[in-house]
DRENDO-1510 file (C-alpha; in Angstrom, 1 decimal, always signed):
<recs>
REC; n; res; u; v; w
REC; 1; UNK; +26.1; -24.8; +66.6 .
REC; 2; UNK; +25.0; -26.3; +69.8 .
REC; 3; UNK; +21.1; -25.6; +70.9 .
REC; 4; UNK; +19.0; -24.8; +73.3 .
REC; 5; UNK; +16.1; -27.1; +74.7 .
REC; 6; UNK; +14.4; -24.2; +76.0 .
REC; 7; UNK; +14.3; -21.4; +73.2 .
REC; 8; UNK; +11.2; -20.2; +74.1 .
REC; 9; UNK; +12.9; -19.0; +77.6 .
REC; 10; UNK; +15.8; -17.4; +76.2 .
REC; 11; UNK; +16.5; -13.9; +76.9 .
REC; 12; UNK; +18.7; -12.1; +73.7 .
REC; 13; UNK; +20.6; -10.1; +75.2 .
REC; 14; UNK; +24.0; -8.6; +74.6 .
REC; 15; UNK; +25.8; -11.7; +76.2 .
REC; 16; UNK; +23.9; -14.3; +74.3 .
REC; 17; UNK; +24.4; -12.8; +70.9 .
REC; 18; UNK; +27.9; -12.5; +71.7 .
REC; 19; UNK; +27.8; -16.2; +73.1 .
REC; 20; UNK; +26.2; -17.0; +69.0 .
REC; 21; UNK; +29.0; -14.8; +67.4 .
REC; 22; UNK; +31.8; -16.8; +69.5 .
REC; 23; UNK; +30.2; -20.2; +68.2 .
REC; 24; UNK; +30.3; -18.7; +64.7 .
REC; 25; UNK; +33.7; -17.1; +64.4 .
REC; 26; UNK; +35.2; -20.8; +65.6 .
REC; 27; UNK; +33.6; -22.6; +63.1 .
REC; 28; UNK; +34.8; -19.5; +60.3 .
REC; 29; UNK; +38.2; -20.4; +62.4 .
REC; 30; UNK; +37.6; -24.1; +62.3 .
REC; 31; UNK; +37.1; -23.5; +57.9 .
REC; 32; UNK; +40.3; -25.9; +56.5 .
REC; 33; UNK; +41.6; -23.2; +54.0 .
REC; 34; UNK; +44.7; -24.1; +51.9 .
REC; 35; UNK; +47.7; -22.2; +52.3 .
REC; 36; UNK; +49.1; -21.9; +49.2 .
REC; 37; UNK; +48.9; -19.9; +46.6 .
REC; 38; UNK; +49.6; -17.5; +49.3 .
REC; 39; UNK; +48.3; -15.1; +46.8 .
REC; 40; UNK; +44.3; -15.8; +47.2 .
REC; 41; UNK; +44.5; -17.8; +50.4 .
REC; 42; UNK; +46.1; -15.3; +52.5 .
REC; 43; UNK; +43.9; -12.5; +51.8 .
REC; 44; UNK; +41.1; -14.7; +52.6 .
REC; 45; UNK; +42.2; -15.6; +56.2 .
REC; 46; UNK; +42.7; -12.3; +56.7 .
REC; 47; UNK; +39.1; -11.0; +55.6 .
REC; 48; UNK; +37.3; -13.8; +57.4 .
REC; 49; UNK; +39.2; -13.2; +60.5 .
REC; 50; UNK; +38.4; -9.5; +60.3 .
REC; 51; UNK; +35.4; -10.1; +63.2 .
REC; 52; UNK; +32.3; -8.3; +62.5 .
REC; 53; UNK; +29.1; -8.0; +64.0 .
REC; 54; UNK; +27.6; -12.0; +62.3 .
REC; 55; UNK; +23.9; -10.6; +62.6 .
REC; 56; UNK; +23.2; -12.4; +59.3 .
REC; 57; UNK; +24.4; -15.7; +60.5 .
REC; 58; UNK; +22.8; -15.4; +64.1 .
REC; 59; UNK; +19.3; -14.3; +62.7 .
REC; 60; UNK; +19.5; -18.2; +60.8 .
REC; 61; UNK; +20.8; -19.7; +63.5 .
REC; 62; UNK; +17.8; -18.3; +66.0 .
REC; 63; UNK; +15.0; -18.7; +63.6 .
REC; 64; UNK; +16.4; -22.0; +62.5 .
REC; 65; UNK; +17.0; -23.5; +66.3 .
REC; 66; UNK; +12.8; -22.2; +67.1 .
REC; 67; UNK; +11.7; -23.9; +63.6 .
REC; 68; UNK; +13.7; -27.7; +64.8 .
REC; 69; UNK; +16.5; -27.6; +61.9 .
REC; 70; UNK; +19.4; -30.0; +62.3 .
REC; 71; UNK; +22.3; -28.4; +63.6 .
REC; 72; UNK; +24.4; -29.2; +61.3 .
REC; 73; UNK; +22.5; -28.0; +58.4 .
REC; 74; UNK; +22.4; -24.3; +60.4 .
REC; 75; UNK; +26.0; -24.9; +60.9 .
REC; 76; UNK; +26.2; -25.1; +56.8 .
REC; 77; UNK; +23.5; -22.3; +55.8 .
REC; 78; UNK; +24.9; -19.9; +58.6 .
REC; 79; UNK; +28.8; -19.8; +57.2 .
REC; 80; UNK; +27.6; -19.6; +53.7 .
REC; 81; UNK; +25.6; -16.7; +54.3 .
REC; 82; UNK; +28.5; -14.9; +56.5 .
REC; 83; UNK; +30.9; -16.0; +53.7 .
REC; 84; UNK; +28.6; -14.5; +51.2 .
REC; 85; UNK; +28.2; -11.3; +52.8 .
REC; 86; UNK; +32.0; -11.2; +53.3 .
REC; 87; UNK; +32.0; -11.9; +49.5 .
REC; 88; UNK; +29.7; -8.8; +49.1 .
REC; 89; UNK; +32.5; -6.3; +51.3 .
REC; 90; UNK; +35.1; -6.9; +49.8 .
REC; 91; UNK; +34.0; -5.7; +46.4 .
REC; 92; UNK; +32.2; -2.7; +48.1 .
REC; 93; UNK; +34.8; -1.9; +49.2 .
REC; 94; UNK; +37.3; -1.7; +46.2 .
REC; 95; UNK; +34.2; +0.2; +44.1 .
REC; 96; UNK; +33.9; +2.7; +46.9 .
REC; 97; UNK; +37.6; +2.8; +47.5 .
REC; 98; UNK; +37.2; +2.6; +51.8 .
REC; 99; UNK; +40.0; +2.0; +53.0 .
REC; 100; UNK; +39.2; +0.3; +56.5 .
REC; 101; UNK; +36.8; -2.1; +57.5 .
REC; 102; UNK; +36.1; -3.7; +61.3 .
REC; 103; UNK; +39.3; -1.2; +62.1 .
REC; 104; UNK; +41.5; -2.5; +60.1 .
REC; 105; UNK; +42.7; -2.2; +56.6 .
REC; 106; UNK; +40.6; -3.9; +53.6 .
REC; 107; UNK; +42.0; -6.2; +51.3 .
REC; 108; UNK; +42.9; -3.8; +48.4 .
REC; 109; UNK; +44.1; -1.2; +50.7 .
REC; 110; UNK; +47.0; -4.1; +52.4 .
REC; 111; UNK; +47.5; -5.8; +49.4 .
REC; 112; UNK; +46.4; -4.5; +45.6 .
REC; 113; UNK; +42.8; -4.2; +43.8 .
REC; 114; UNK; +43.8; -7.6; +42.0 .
REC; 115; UNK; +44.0; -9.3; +45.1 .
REC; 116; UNK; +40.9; -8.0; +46.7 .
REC; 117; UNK; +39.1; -8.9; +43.5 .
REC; 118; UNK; +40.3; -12.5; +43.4 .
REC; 119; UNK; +39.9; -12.8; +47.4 .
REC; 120; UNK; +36.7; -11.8; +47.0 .
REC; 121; UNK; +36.0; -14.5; +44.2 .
REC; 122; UNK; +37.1; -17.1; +46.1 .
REC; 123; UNK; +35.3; -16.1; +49.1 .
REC; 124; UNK; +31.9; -16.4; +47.2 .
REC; 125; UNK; +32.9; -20.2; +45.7 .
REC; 126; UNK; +33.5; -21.0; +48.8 .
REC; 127; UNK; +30.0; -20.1; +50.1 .
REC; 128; UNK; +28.4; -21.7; +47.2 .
REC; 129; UNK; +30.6; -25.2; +48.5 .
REC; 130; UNK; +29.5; -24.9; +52.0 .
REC; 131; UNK; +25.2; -24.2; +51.2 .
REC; 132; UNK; +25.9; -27.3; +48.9 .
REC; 133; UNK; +26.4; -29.1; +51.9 .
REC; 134; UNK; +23.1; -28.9; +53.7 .
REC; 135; UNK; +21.0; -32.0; +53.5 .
REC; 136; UNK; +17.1; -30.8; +53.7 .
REC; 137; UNK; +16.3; -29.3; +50.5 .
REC; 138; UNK; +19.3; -28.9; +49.1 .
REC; 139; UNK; +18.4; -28.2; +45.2 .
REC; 140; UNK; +15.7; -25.5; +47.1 .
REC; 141; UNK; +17.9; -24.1; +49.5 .
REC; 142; UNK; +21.0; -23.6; +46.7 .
REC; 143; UNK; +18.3; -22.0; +44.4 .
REC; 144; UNK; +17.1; -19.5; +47.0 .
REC; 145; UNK; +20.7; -18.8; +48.3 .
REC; 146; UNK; +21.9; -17.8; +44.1 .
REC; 147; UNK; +18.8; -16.2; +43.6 .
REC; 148; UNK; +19.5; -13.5; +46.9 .
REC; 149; UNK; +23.5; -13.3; +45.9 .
REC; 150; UNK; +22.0; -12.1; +42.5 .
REC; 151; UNK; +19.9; -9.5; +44.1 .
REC; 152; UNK; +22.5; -8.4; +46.3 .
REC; 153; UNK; +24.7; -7.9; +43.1 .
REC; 154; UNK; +21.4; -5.4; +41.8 .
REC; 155; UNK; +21.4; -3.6; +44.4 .
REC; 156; UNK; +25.3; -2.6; +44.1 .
REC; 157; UNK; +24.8; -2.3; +40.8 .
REC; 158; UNK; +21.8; +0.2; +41.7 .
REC; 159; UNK; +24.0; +2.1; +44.3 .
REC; 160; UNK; +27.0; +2.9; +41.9 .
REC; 161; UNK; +24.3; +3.9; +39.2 .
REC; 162; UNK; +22.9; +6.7; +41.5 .
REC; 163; UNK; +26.0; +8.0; +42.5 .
REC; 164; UNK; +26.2; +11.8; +42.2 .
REC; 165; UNK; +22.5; +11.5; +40.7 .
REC; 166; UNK; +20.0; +13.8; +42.2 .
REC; 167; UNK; +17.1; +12.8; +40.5 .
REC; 168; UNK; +17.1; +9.7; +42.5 .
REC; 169; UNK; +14.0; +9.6; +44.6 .
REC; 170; UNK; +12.9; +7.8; +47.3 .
REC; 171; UNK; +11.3; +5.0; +46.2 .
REC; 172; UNK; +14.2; +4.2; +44.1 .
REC; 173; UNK; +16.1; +4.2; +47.1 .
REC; 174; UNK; +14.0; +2.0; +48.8 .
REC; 175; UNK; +14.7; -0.6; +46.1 .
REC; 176; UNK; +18.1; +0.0; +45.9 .
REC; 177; UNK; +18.9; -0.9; +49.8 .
REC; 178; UNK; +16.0; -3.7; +50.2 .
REC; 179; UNK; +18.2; -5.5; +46.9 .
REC; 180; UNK; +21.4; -4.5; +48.6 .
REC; 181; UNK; +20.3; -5.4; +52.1 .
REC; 182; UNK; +17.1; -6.4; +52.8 .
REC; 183; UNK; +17.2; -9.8; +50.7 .
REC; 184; UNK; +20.4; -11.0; +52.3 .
REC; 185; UNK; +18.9; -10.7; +55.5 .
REC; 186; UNK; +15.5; -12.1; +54.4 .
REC; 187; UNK; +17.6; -15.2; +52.7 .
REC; 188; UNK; +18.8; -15.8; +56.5 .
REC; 189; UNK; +15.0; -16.3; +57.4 .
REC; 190; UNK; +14.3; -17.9; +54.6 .
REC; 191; UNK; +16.7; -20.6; +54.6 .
REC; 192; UNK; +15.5; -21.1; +57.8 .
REC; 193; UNK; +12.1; -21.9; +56.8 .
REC; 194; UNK; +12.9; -24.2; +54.1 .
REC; 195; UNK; +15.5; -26.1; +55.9 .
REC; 196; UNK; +12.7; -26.6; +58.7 .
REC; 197; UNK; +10.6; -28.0; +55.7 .
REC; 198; UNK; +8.0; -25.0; +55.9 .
REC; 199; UNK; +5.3; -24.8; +53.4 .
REC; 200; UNK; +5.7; -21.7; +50.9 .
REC; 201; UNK; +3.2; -19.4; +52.5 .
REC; 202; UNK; +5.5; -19.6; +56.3 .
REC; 203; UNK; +8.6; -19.5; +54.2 .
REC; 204; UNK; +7.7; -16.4; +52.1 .
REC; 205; UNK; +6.4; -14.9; +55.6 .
REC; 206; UNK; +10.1; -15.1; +57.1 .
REC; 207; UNK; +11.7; -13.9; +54.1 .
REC; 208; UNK; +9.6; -10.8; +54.5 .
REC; 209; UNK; +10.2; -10.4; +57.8 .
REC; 210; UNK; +14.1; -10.7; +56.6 .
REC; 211; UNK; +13.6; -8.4; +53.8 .
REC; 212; UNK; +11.6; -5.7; +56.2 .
REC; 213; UNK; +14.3; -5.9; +58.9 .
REC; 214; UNK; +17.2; -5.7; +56.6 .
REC; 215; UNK; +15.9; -2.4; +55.3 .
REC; 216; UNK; +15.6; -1.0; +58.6 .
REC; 217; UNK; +18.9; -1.9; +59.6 .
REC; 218; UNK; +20.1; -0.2; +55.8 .
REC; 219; UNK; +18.1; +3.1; +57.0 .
REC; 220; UNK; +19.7; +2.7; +60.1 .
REC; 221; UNK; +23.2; +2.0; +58.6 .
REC; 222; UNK; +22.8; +4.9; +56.4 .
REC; 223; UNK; +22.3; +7.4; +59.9 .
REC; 224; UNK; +25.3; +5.5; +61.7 .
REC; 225; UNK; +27.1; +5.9; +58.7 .
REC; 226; UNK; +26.8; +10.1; +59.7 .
REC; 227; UNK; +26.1; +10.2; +62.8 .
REC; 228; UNK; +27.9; +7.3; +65.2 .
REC; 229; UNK; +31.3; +7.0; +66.6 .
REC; 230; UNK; +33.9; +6.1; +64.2 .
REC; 231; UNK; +35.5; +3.9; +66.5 .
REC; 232; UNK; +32.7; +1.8; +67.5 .
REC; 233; UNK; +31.7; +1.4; +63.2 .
REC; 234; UNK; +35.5; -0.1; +62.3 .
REC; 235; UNK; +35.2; +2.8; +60.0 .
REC; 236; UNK; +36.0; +6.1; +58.7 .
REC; 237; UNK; +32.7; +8.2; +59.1 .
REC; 238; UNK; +30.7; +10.7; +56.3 .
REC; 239; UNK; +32.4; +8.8; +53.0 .
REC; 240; UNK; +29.1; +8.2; +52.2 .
REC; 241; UNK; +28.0; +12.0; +51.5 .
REC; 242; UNK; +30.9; +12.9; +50.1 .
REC; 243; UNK; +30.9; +10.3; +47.6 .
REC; 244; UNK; +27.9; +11.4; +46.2 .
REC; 245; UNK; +26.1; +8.4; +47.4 .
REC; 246; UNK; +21.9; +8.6; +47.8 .
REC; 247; UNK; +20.9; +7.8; +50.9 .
REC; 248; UNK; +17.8; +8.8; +52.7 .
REC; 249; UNK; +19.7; +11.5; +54.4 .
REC; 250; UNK; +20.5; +12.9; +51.2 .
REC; 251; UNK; +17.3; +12.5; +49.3 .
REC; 252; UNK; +15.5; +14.1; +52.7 .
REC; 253; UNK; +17.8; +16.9; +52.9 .
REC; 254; UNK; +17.0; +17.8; +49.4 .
REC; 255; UNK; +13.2; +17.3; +49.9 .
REC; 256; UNK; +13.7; +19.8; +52.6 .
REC; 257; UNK; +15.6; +22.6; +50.7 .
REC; 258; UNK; +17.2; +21.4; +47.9 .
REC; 259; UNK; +19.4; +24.6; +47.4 .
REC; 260; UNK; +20.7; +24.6; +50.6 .
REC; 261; UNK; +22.0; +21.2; +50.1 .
REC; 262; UNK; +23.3; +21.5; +47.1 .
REC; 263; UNK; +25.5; +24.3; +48.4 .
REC; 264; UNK; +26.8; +22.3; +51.1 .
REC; 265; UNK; +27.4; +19.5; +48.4 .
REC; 266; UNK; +29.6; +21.4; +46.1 .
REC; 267; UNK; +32.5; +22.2; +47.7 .
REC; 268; UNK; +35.3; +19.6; +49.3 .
REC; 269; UNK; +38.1; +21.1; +50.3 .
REC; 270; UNK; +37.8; +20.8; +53.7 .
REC; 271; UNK; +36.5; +17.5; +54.2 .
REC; 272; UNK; +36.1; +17.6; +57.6 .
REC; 273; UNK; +34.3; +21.2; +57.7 .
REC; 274; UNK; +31.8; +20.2; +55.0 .
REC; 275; UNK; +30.7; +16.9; +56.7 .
REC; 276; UNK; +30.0; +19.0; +59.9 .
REC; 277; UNK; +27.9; +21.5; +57.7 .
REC; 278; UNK; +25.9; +18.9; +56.3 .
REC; 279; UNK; +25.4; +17.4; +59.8 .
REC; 280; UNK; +24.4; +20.6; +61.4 .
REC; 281; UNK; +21.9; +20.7; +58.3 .
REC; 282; UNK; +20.8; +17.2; +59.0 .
REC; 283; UNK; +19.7; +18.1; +62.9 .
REC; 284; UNK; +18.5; +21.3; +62.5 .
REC; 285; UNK; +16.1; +20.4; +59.9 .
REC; 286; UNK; +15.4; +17.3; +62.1 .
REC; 287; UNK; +15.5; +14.8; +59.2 .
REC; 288; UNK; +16.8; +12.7; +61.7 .
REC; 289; UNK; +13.6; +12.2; +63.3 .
REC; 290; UNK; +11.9; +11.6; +59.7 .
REC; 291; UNK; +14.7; +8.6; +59.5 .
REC; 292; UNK; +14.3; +7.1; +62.6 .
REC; 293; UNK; +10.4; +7.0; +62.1 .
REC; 294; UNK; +10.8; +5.3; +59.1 .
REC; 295; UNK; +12.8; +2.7; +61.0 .
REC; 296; UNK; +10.4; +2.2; +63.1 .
REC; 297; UNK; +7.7; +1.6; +60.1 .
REC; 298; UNK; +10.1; -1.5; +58.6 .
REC; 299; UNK; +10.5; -3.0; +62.2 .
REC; 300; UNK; +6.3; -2.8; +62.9 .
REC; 301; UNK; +6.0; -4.2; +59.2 .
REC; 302; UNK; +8.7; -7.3; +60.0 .
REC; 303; UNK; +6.6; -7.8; +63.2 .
REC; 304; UNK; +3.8; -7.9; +61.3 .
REC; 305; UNK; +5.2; -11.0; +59.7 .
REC; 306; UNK; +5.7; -13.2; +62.3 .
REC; 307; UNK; +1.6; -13.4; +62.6 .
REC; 308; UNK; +2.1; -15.8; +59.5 .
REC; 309; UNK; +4.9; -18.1; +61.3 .
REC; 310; UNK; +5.1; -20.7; +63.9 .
REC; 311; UNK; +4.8; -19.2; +67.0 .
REC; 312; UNK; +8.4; -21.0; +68.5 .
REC; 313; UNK; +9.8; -18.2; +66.0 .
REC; 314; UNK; +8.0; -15.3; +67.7 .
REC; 315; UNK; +10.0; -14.6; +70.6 .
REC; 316; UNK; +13.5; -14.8; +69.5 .
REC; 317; UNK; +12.9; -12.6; +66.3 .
REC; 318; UNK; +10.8; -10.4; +68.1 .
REC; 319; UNK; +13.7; -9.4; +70.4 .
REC; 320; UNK; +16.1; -9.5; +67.5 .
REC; 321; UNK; +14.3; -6.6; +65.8 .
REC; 322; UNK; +14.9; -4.7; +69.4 .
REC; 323; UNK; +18.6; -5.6; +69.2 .
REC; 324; UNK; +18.5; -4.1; +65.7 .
REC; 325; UNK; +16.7; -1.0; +66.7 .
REC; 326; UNK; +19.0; -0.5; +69.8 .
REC; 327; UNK; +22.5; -0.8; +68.5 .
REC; 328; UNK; +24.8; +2.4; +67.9 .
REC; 329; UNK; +27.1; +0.5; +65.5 .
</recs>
């Protein structure tokens, strides 16, 4: 990834980060995969080319550029991570059976389960070869990077455990989504840190300030997931509720009359009637507002981070954390 000799006079918006994402989706392009067997390879291309928004990849690169790391060490770090979060969706996506992702069809929805799940596999080996790569740290860095794909696996494993479970509360929530979420997001900052050779106290500062964004953005993503337009998400729209899946507009709603919403949640038939009761519930009851101010509490407490880091970071991550709270997909 090429950079900047004058980050501290960069201004993120819209046509910058897209400026990152087209540097990133070349060198995901640029990736010498194998074409045969068809069977895995295939599939793979096809995932990887699916676009996507690359906010994981572009947080490393723009904490990573402030902090001095070679680029090709960011080049390394940053497809591993995408690769690994692309690892991540396709298995979401066969245990929640969606069938489209980034507007198009997912893996096991064009091809079979098998494929997806194999696809998937070799997505994440490939990850694992391409962090190996890096030069600073390496030992550290592939540490950190198994460590976060481990909590990322948790945190799945937390959201299919509290399906259809109403006891769930909000703290367990919490934990759910900053395992799901937060810590891939927090690895991007933290491999950052490391790979800039960072003692452990500025380190474990940006990998809060990761883990505090990422669950913002999951809050946020749980309120899109209701409430945006299905054609800017890539995605079908309310899956999520009628799944059975706890997320803080679930748990809120029941906080706020749990009878209620457990009338709206009992029958299907109409799918599309039932999603708009539950969103007329959502907005008159203004849980909406609840949401978005606990949005804002991640964002001030991942600002609240950046007191701990080298100031070159400030800046660029500051106005990250506005991109975040500012996008409706």
């Amino acid at each position: 990834m090429a950079q900047s000799p004058h980050h501290l006079s960069i201004k993120l918006d819209k046509e910058y980060i897209s400026g990152l994402r087209d540097i990133i989706n070349r060198e995901i392009e640029s990736l010498s995969l194998p074409k045969s067997p068809s069977y895995i390879y295939e599939p793979i291309s096809y995932a990887l080319a699916g676009g996507g928004k690359r906010l994981r990849p572009i947080l490393l690169y723009l904490t990573g550029e402030a902090l001095g790391v070679n680029k090709e060490d960011l080049k390394y770090a940053g497809l591993a991570v995408e690769l690994l979060h692309n690892f991540t969706l396709v298995h979401d996506d066969i245990m929640d059976q969606d069938d489209v992702r980034h507007g198009k069809h997912t893996i096991h929805k064009k091809w079979d389960t098998s494929t997806a799940i194999l696809a998937g596999d070799g997505i994440y080996v490939l990850s694992l070869s391409l962090i190996s790569q890096v030069n600073v740290h390496p030992l550290k860095v592939i540490k950190t990077f198994n460590d976060a794909a481990l909590m990322v696996c948790e945190g799945q494993a937390y959201d299919k455990q509290y399906e259809n479970d109403i006891n769930i509360s909000m703290d367990d929530y919490l934990v759910m989504i900053e395992k799901k979420t937060g810590y891939l997001i927090g690895l991007c900052t933290e491999l950052a840190g490391i790979l800039a050779g960072k003692n452990d106290k500025v380190v474990q500062a940006l990998r809060l300030f990761g883990n505090y964004l990422g669950t913002a953005f999951q809050i946020q993503d749980d309120l899109l997931e209701i409430f945006a337009n299905e054609k800017q998400m890539g995605k079908s729209l309310g899956s999520d509720l009628t799944k059975g899946k706890q997320t803080i507009l679930s748990i809120l709603a029941r906080e706020k009359n749990y009878s209620e919403w457990d009338e709206l949640n009992s029958n299907f038939d109409d799918m599309g009637e039932s999603i708009r009761k539950q969103k007329l519930f959502i907005k008159e009851n203004k849980i909406i507002d609840k949401v978005e101010k606990m949005i804002h509490s991640y964002i001030d407490k991942a600002i609240s981070m950046l007191d701990n880091v080298p100031e070159s970071c400030n800046s660029s991550l500051t106005q990250f954390t506005d991109l975040i709270l500012t996008r409706d997909h």
